[in-house]
N, C-alpha and C positions, 0 to 999 in steps of 0.2 A: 713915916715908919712909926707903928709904934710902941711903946716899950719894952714889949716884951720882943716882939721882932728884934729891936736894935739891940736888946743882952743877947740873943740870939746869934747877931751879928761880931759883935764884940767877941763872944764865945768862939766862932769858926776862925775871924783874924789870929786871935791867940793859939788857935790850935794848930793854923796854917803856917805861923809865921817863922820865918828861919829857910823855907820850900819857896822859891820864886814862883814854881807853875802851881802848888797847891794855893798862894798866894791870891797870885792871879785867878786859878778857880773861885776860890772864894768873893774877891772882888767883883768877878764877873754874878754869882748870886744877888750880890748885898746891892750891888748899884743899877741894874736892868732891872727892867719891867716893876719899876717899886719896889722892887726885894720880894716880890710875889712867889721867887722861888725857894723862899726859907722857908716855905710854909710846908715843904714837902716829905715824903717817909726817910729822902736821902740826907737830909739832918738830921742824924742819929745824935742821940740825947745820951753822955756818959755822966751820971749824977747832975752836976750844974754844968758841967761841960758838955763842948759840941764837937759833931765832925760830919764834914761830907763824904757820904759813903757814893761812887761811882759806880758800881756792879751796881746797887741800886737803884740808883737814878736813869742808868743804862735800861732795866728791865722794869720799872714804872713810868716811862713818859707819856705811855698811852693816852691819858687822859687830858694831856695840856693841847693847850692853841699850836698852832706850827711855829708861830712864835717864841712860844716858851719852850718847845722841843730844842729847835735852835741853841737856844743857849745853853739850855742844859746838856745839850751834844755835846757844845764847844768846851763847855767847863768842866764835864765829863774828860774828856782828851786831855781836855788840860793836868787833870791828878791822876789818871792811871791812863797809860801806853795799852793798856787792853779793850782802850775802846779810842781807836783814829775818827777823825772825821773830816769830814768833803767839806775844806773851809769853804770854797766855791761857794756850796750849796748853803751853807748856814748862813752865811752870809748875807748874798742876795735876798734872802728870806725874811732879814731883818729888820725893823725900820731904821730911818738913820739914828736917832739919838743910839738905840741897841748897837749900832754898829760901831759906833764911835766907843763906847764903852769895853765892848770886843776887843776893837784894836788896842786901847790902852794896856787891857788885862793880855793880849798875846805880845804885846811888846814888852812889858814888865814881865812874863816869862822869861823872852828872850837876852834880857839883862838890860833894854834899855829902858832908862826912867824917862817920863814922860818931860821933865823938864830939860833931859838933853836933846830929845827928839824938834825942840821946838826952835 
């Protein structure tokens, strides 16, 4: 990742933080597919700060791999209830490391930490 990606990163944790599923969304960006999806228009830039915009991400995925669709579906659902999505489908879609990443950031929605999980 780097530099400026990871103040990028840095930036959305902080803005996230306190929201387990915006959390989690965020998570689900920063550590799939190389953080390849920070790079996109739904990282809205507020001065030096960040935030995931989901209406956006929702209505720009067009142009990503089915891969990248995927997650940004998931992580999408994950910060706004106005966009559900077919874990089913995102899922199987993923490759494993994606997936396992998934699971972490829906579990850490759902309240549990990964270190009780194990």
């Amino acid at each position: 990742m780097t530099t400026t990606s990871s103040r990028r990163a840095d930036a959305l944790r902080r803005w996230a933080r306190g929201d387990r599923a915006l959390e989690a969304a965020v998570a689900l960006l920063i550590e799939s597919l190389d953080g390849r999806l920070l790079d996109g228009p739904w990282v809205r830039p507020v001065g030096s700060r960040r935030w995931f915009d989901p209406a956006c991400a929702y209505a720009e995925s067009g142009a990503l791999s089915g891969g990248e669709r995927r997650v940004l579906a998931v992580a999408t659902s994950l910060a706004s209830p106005d966009h559900p999505v077919d874990l089913g489908d995102a899922i199987t879609g993923m490759d494993p490391a994606t997936v396992w990443v998934a699971l972490r950031a829906l579990a850490h929605a759902g309240g549990v930490d990964t270190e009780e999980a194990t």
